[in-house]
C-alpha positions in Angstrom: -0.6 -48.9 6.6 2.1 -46.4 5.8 1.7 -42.9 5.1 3.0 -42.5 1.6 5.5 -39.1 1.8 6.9 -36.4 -0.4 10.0 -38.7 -0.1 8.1 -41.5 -1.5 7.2 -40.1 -4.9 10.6 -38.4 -4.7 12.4 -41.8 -4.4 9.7 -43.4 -7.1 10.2 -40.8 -9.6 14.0 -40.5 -9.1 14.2 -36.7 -8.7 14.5 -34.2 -5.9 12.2 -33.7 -3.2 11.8 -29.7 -4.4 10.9 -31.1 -8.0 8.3 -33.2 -6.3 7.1 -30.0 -4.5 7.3 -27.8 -7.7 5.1 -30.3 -9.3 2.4 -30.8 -6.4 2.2 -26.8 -6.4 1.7 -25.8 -10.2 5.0 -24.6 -10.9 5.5 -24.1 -14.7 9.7 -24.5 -14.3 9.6 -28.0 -14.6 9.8 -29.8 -17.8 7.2 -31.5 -19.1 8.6 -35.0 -19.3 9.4 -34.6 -15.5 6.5 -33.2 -14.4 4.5 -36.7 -16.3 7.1 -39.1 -14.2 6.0 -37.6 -10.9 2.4 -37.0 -11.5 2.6 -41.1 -12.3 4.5 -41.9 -9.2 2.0 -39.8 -6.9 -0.5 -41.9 -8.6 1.0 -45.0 -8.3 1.8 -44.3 -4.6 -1.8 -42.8 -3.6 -0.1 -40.1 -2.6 -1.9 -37.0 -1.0 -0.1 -34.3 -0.6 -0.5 -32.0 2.8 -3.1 -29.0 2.5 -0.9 -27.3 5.0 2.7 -27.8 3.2 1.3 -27.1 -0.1 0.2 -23.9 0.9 3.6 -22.9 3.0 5.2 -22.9 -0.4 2.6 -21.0 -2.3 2.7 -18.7 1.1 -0.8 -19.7 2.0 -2.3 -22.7 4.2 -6.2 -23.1 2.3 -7.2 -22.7 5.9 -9.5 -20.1 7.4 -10.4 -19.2 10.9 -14.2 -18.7 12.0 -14.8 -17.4 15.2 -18.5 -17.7 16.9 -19.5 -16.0 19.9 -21.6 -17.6 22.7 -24.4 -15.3 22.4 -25.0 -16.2 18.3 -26.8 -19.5 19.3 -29.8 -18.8 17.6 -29.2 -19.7 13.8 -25.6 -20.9 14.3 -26.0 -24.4 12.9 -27.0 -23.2 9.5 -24.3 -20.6 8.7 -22.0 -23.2 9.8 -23.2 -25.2 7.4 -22.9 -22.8 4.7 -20.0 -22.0 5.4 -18.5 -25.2 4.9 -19.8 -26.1 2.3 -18.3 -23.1 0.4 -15.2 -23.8 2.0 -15.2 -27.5 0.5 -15.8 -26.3 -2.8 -13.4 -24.0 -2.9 -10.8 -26.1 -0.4 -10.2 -24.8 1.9 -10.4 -25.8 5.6 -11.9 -24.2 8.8 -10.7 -23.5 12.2 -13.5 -23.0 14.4 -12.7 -20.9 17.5 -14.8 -19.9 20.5 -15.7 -16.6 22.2 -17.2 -16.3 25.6 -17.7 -12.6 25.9 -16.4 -11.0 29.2 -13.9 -13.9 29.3 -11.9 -14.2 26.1 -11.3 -11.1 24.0 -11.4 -11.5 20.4 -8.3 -9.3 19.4 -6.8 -12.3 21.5 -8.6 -14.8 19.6 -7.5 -13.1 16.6 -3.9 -12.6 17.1 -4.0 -16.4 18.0 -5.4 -17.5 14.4 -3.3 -15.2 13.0 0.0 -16.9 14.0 -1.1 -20.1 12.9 -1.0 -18.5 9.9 -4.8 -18.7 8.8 -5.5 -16.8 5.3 -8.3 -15.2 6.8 -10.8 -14.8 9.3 -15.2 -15.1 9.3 -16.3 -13.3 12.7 -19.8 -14.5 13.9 -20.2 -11.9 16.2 -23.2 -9.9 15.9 -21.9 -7.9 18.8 -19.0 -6.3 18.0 -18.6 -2.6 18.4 -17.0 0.1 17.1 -13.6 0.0 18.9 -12.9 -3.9 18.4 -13.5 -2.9 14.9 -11.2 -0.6 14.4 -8.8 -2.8 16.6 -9.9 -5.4 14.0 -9.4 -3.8 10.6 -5.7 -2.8 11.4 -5.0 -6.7 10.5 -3.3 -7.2 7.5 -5.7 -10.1 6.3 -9.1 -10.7 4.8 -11.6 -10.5 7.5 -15.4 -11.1 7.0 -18.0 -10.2 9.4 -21.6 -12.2 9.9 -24.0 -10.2 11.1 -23.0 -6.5 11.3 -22.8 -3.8 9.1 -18.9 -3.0 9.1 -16.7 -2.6 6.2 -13.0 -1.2 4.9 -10.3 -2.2 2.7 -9.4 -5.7 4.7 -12.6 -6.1 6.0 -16.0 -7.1 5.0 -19.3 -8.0 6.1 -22.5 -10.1 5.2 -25.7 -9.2 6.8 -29.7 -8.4 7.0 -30.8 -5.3 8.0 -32.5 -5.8 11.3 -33.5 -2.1 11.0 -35.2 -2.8 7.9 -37.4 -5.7 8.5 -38.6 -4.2 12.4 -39.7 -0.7 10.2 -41.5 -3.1 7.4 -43.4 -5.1 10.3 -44.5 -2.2 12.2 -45.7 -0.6 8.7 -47.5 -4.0 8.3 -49.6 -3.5 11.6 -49.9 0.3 10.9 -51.9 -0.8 7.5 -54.2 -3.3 9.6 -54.8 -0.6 12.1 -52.9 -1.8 15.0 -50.8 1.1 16.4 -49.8 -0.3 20.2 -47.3 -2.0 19.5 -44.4 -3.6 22.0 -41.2 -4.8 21.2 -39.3 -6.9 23.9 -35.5 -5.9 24.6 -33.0 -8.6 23.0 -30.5 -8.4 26.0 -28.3 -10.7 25.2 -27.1 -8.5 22.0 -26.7 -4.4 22.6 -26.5 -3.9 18.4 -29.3 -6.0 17.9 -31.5 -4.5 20.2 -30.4 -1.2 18.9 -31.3 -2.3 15.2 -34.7 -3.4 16.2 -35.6 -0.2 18.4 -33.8 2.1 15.5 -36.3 0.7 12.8 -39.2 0.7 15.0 -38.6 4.4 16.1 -38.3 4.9 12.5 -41.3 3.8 11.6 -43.8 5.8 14.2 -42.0 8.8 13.1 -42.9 8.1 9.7 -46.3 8.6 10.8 -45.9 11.6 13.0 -46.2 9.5 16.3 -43.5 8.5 19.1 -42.7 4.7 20.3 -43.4 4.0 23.4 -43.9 0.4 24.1 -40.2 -0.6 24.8 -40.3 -3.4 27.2 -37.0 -3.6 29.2 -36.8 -6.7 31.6 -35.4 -5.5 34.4 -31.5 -6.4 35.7 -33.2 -8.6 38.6 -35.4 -10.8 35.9 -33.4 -13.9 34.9 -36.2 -14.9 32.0 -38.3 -13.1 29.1 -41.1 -15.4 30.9 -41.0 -14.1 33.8 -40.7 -10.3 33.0 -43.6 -10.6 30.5 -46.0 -12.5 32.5 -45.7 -9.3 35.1 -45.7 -7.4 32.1 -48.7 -8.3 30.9 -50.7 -7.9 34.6 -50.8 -4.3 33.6 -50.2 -4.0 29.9 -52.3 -4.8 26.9 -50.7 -4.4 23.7 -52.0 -5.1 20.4 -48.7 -6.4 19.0 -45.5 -7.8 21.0 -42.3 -8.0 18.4 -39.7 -10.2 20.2 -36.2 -10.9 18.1 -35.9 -14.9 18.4 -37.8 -18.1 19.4 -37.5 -18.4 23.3 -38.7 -15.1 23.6 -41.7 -15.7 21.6 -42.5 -18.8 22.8 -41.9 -17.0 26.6 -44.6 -14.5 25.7 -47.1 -16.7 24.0 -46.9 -18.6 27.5 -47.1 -15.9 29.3 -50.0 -13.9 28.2 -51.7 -17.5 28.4 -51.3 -17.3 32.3 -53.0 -14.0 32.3 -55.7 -15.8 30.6 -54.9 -13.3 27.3 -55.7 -15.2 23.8 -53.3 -15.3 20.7 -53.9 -13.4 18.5 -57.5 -12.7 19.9 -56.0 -10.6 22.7 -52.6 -9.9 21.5 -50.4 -11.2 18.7 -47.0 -12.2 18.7 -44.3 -11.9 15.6 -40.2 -12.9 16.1 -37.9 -11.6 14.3 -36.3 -14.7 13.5 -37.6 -17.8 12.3 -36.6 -20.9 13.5 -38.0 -25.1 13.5 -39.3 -24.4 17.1 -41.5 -21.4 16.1 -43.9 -24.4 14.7 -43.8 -26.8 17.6 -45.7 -24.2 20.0 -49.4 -23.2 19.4 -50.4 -20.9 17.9 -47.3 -21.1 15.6 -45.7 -18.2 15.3 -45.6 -15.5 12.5 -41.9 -14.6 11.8 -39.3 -13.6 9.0 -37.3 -16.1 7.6 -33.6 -14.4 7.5 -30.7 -16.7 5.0 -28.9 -18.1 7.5 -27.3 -20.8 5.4 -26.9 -17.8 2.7 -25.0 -15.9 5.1 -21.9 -18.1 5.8 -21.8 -19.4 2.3 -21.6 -16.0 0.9 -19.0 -14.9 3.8 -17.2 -17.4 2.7 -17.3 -16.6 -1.0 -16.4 -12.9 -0.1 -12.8 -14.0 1.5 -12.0 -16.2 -1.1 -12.4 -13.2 -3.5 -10.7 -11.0 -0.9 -8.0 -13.7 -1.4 -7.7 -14.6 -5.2 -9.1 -11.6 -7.0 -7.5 -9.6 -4.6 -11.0 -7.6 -4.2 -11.7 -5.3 -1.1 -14.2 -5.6 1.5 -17.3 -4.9 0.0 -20.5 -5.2 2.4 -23.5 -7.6 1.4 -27.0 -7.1 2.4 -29.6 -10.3 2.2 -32.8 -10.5 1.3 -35.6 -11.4 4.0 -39.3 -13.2 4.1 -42.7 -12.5 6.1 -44.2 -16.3 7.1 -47.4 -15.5 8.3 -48.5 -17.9 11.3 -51.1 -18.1 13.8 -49.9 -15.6 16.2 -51.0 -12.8 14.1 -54.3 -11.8 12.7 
């Protein structure tokens, strides 16, 4: 079948192809007897005009740039998901790009969408630091952040406060009377890791005592598994607090070779909840972050950035305990 054109309609309704694009783009210079003969040829015709043409005259394309870093596998899927559905509401379209830290950088990445003339940009990279930032918000264009606390004029950010929710758990086992508590390092992301350690460090000072039960698996250790079954030959916490799923499920697994009993022995809580936090037993006690919430209100944010001209402004999400079995 042939692709019905611009010259189509043009042709059909007997006028010029830059009345035809006046009308597809909401121009209010064309007179009102015109505009009727080409909106019935377009219908006549089936014709769809081009997301990407439309928006070269109005100066924009309806098309945004997402980039997603290797290391944010855990709840990827569902702020996908949100945000395209926001995006399809909305219309616009997304350009997903990929970065493998260490072997593309993201002011490359960046500088890339950029030139094919994206509107903005939704970074997925719960990673970034402080100089990529600022490398970042010297861009001229609306740029959204999953994940991370960062925001200025171009730039802004949707997130949950990491920091928070470790300092609310620890005060939860503070209240039951457990005070040896562990938390497992999350080496696959630095700002993480820090958030975690920051709100549990927080929290013992609160109560006039230091943290000491920072468990750092060792350069040489290729698994949580394997550093917390060693780990546990020597080491009896009451609590372990480990950030996602694996590493839950690696310590449940491990203390179960050291013939250590969950929760009896020692109880387990991640961070972040996920399907496969059910499919192991004891089931796991964990927080239930928005992940679907996230993208759909990152992408709510740049459209505002982009239509109501509004500035970055940073949004925090709300968070839920699930208590499981892993926890008394």
């Amino acid at each position: 079948m042939k692709r019905v054109t611009i010259y189509d309609v043009a042709k059909e309704a007997k006028v010029s192809l830059a009345t035809v694009s006046r009308v597809v783009n909401g121009s209010d210079v064309v007179k009102q007897a015109t505009r009727e003969k080409v909106e019935a040829a377009i219908n006549k015709l089936g014709y769809k005009p081009n997301a990407i043409a439309q928006g070269l005259a109005l100066q924009k394309t309806t098309t945004i740039g997402m980039i997603i870093t290797d290391a944010s596998v855990f709840n990827t899927g569902q702020i996908i998901n949100g945000v395209l559905d926001a995006a399809k509401i909305k219309n616009y379209n997304i350009i997903m790009h990929a970065l493998s830290p260490g072997i593309t950088d993201i002011n490359e990445i960046i500088e890339t969408i950029i030139k094919s003339r994206v509107d903005g940009v939704i970074i997925y990279n719960e990673d970034i630091d402080l100089t990529d930032f600022e490398e970042i918000s010297k861009y001229n264009i609306p740029i959204v952040f999953i994940g991370s606390k960062l925001q200025c004029k171009n730039v802004g950010s949707v997130h949950v406060d990491l920091e928070k929710v470790c300092s609310e758990a620890v005060e939860m086992f503070f209240e039951k009377g457990y005070k040896n508590i562990a938390v497992l390092q999350e080496r696959h992301n630095k700002n993480i890791n820090d958030e975690m350690l920051s709100g549990v460090n927080a929290a013992y000072k609160n109560h006039g005592l230091k943290f000491d039960g920072y468990i750092e698996i060792p350069s040489n250790v290729k698994t949580s598994y394997d550093c917390m079954k060693e780990y546990f030959k020597s080491n009896r916490p009451e609590v372990v607090i480990v950030h996602r799923d694996s590493q839950a499920i690696a310590t449940v697994n491990a203390a179960k070779e050291n013939n250590l009993k969950v929760p009896d022995d020692i109880q387990v809580l991640c961070l972040l909840d996920t399907k496969y936090n059910l499919m192991i037993r004891p089931q796991i006690s964990s927080y239930a972050l928005p992940s679907y919430d996230l993208g759909s209100i990152a992408m709510a944010s740049i459209e505002k950035m982009l239509n109501e001209n509004e500035e970055g402004k940073s949004y925090e999400l709300s968070y839920f305990y699930i208590p499981r079995k892993s926890t008394k």
